[in-house]
C-alpha positions as CSV (number, residue, x, y, z in Angstrom):
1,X,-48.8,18.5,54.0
2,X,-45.9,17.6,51.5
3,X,-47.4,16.5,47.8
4,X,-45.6,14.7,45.5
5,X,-44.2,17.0,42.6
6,X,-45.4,15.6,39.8
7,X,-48.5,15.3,41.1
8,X,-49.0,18.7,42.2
9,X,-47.7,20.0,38.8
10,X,-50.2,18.0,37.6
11,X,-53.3,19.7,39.7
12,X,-51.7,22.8,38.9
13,X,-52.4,22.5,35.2
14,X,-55.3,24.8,34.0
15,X,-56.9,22.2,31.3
16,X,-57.8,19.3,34.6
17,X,-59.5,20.1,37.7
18,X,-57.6,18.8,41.3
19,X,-58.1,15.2,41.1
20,X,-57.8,14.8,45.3
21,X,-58.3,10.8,44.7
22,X,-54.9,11.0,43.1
23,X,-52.9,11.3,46.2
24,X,-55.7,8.9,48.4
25,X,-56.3,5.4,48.4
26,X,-58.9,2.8,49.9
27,X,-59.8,-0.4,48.5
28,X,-62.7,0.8,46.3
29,X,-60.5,2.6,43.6
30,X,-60.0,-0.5,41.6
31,X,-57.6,-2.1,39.8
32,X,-55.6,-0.5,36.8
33,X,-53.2,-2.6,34.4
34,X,-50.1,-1.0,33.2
35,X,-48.4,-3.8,30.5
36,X,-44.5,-4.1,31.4
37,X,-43.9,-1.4,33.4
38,X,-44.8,0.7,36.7
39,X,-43.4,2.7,39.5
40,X,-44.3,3.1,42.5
41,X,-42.8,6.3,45.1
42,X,-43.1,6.1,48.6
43,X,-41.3,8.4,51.0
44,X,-39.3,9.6,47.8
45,X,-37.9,6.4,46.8
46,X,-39.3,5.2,43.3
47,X,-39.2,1.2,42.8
48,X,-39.5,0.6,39.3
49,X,-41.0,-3.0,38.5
50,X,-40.2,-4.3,35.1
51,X,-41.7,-7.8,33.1
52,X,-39.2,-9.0,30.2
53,X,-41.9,-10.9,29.1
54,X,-45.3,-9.5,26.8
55,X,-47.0,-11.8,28.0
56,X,-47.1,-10.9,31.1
57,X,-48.7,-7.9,32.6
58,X,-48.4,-5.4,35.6
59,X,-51.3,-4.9,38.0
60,X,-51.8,-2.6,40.8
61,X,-54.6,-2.3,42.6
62,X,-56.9,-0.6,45.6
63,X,-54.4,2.0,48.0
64,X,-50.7,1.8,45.8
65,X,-52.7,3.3,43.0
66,X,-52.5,6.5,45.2
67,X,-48.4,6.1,44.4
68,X,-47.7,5.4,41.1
69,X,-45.4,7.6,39.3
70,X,-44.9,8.1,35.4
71,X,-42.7,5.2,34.8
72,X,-39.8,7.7,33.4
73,X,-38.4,8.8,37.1
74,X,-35.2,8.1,38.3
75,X,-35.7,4.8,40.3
76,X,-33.8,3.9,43.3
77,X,-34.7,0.0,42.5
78,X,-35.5,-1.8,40.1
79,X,-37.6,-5.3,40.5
80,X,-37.7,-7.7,37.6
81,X,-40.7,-9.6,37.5
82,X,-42.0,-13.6,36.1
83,X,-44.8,-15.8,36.7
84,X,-43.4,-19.6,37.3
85,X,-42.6,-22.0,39.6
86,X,-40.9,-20.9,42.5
87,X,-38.1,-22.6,44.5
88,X,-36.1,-21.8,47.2
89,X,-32.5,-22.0,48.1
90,X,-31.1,-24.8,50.3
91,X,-28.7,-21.9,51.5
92,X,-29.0,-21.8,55.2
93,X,-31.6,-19.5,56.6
94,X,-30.4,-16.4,57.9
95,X,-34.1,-15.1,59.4
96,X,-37.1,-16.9,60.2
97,X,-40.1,-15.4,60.9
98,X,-41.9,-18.6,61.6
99,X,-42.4,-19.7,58.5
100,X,-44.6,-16.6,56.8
101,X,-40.8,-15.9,55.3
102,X,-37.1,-16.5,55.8
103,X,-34.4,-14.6,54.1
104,X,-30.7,-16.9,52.8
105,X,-27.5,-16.2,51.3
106,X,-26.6,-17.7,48.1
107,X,-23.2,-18.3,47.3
108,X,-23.1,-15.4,44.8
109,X,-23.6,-12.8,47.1
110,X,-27.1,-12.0,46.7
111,X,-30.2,-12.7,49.4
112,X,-33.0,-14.4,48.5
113,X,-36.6,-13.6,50.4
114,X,-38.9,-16.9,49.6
115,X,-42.7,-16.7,51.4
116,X,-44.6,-19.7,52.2
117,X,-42.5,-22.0,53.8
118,X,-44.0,-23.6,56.2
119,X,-46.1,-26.7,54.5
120,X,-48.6,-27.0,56.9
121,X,-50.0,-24.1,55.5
122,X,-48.7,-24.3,51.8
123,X,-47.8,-27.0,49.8
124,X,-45.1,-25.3,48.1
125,X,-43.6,-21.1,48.0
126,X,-45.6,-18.8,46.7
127,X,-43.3,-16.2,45.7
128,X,-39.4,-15.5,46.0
129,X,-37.4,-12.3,45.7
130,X,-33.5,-12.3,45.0
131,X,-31.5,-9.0,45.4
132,X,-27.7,-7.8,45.4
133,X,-26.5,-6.2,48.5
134,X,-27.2,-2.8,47.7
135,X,-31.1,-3.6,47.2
136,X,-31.2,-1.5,43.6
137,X,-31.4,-4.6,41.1
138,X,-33.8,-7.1,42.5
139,X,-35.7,-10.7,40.8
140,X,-39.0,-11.2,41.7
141,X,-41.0,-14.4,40.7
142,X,-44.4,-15.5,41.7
143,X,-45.8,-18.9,41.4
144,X,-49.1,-19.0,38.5
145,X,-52.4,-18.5,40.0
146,X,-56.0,-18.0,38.8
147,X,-55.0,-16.0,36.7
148,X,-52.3,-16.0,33.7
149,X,-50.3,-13.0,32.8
150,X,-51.1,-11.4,35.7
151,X,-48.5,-9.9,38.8
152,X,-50.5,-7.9,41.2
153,X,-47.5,-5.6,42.3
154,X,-47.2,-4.7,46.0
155,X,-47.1,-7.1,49.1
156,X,-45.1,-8.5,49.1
157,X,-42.3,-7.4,47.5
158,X,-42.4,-3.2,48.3
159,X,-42.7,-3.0,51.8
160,X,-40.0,-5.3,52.4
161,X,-37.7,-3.5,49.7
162,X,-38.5,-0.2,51.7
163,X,-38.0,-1.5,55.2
164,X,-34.3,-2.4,53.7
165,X,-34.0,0.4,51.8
166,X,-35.1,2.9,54.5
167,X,-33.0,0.9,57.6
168,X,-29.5,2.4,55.5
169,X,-30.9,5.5,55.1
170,X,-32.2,6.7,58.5
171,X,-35.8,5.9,58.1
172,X,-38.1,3.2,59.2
173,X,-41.9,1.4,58.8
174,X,-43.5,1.3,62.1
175,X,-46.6,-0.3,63.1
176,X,-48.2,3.1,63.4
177,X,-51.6,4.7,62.7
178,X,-50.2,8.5,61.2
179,X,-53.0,11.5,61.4
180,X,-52.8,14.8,60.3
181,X,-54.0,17.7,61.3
182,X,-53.0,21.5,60.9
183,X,-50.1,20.2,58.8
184,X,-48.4,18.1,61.8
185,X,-48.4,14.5,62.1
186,X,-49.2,12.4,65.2
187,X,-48.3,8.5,65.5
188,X,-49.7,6.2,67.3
189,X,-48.1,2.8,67.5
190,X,-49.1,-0.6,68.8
191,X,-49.1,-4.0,67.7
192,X,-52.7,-5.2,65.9
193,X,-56.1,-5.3,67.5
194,X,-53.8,-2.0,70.2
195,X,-56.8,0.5,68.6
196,X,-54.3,2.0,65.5
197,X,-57.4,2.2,63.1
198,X,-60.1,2.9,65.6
199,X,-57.8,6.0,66.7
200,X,-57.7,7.2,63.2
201,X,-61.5,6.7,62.7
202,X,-62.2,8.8,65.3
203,X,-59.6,11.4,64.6
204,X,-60.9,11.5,61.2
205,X,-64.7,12.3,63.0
206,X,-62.5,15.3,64.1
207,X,-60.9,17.0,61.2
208,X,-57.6,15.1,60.9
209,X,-56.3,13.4,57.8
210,X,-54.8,9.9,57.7
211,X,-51.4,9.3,55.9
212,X,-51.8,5.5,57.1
213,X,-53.4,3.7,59.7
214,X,-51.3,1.5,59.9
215,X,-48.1,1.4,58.8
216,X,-46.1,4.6,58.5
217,X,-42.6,5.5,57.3
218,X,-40.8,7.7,59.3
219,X,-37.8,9.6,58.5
220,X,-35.2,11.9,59.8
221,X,-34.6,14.5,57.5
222,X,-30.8,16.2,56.6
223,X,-31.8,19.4,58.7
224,X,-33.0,16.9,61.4
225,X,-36.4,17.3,61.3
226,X,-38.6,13.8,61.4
227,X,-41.2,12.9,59.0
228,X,-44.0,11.0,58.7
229,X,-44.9,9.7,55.1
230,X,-48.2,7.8,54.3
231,X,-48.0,4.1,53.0
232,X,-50.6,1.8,50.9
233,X,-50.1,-0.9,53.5
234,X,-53.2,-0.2,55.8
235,X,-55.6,-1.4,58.4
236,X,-58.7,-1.9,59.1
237,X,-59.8,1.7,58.5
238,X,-58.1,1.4,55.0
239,X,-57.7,4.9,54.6
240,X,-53.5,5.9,52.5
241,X,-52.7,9.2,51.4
242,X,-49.5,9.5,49.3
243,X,-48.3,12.5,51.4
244,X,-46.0,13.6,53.9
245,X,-46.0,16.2,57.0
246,X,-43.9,16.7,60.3
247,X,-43.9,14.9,63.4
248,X,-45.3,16.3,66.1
249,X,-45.5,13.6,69.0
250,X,-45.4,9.7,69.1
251,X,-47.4,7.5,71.0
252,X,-48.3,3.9,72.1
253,X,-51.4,3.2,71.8
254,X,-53.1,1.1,74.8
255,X,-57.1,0.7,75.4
256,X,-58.3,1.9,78.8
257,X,-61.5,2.8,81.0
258,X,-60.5,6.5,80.6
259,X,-58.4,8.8,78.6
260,X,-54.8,9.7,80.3
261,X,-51.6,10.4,78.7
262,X,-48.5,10.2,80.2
263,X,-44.7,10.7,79.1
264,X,-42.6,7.7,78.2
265,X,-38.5,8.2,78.6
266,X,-36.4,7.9,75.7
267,X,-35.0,4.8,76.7
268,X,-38.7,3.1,76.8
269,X,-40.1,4.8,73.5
270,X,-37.3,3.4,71.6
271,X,-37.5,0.0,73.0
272,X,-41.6,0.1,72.3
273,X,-40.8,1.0,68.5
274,X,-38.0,-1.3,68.0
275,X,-40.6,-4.6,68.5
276,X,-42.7,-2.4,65.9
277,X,-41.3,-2.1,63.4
278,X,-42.1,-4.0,60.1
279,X,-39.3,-7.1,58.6
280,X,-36.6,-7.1,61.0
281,X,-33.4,-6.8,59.4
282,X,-30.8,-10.0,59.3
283,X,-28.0,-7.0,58.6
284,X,-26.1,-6.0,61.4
285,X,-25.3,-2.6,59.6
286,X,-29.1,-2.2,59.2
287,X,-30.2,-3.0,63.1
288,X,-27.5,-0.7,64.2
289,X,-28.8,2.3,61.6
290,X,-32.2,1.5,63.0
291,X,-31.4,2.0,66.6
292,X,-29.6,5.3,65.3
293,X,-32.6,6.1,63.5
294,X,-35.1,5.7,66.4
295,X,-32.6,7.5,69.2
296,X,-32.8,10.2,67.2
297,X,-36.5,10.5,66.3
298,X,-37.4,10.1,70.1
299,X,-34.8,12.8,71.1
300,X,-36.3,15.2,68.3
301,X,-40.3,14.1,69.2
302,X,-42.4,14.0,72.2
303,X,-43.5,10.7,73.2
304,X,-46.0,9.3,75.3
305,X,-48.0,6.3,76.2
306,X,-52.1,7.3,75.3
307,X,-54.5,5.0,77.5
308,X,-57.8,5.7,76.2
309,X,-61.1,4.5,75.5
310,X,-62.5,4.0,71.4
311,X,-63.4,7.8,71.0
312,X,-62.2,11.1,69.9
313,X,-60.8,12.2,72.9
314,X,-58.4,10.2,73.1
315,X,-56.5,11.7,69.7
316,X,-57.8,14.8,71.3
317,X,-55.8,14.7,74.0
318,X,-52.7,13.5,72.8
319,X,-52.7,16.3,70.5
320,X,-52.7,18.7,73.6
321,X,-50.1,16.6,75.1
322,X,-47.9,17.6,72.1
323,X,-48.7,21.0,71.9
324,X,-47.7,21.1,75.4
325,X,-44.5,19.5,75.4
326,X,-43.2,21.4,72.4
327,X,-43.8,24.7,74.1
């Protein structure tokens, strides 16, 4: 599997021993403060969030502390962040997704994300994120809570930024477990409760590694190659490693009396990870680069729909399934 540099200059050093917690994350690692200023790298994109303010202070926490980055590297974003009251744009809405979140145009150019719209869940937003066009200089601002002076930095605001980022750039998060094993990824997609984490428990039980378990980047590489990369933004399992490897099949994931694999056409693998994928894009240029994106992986990978009971041999025998089709 692919490390992160710094990282692995880091092991490499003589005076510190390899510090494998580094590159994983579950939610028992804690929570470390960082004052104005953290980064955060997935899938070799650093976003760089930023407080003006010193009295307010940067918090990450559990899986994402498996992907911070020294705060000096190149970032392709940067997020400034403030605690007040949040409102929202009268703007109409260009993307609804029933009132977790809608997206708006303001008459400067920029989009505005606000969450918590709906009231008869909320009485008021809870958060709001305003970017240019480009998605490198971005405004984030979260309503107070229990506690003062504190942003907790992730969800929202860094999976959505890379689910943007990543649609212009021929890469995509899907609603996929991704396991590793022999240096070659496997993912296994469905929508929640389809058996994403149980899969990568039981593959676990069996030797393999889990990047995410359940929501994985993916990316097709200049040479063409496709990658999977591990995320913070997990399952039930809540297993994250902040690493990469090589795709060797793609799979949907559905529960069954027995264990049978069979192999899905192009057409119908795309179509399955299009209604997976994590925020839908209200940019035309962006849905268009995401069908590219996904024609392309499914062309390069072996795909295939896994029915199979909660055990090992269902991961078992979708690995053979791979082996077998890249032969």
């Amino acid at each position: 599997m692919r490390r992160p540099a710094e990282a692995a200059e880091e092991v490499a050093s003589p005076e510190r021993p390899p510090d494998l917690a580094r590159y994983h994350g579950d939610e028992e690692r804690g929570t470390e403060r960082f004052g104005r200023v953290v980064s955060l790298r997935y899938a070799g994109q650093t976003l760089r969030y930023e407080s003006p303010s010193d009295a307010v202070t940067l918090e990450v926490s559990g899986p994402r502390l498996a992907f911070v980055v020294p705060s000096d590297a190149p970032p392709a974003a940067i997020v400034s962040c403030e605690l007040g009251e949040v409102e929202c744009s009268e703007s109409p809405i260009l993307f609804y997704a029933g009132g977790a979140w809608g997206t708006r145009r303001l008459h400067d150019g920029r989009q505005e994300l606000c969450f918590g719209l709906d009231r008869a869940l909320v009485p008021s937003p809870w958060c709001r994120l305003r970017h240019d066009d480009a998605l490198t200089q971005l405004e984030f601002r979260l309503a107070p809570r229990e506690r003062p002076g504190i942003i907790p930095i992730g969800f929202p605001t860094d999976e959505y930024i890379m689910a943007r980022r990543l649609a212009r750039s021929r890469g995509v998060v899907l609603h996929a477990a991704s396991l590793v094993q022999d240096g070659v990824a496997y993912l296994f997609m469905g929508h929640s409760g389809a058996g994403k984490s149980t899969t990568a428990m039981n593959a676990v039980s069996v030797g393999a590694e889990v990047l995410s378990d359940d929501r994985t980047i993916v990316t097709v590489e200049a040479d063409g190659r496709v990658w999977a990369h591990g995320t913070p933004w997990h399952g039930s399992f809540r297993r994250a490693t902040n690493a990469s490897a090589p795709v060797g099949a793609l799979f949907l994931v559905v529960q069954d009396v027995e264990e049978r694999v069979a192999a899905m056409t192009p057409a119908r693998a795309i179509a399955e990870a299009f209604v997976r994928l994590v925020h839908p894009s209200p940019d035309t240029r962006e849905v268009e680069q995401t069908a590219d994106t996904l024609e392309s992986v499914v062309t390069r990978v072996p795909a295939g729909e896994l029915r199979q009971r909660p055990t090992p041999a269902g991961y078992e025998l979708a690995r053979r399934f791979a082996a077998a089709a890249t032969r």
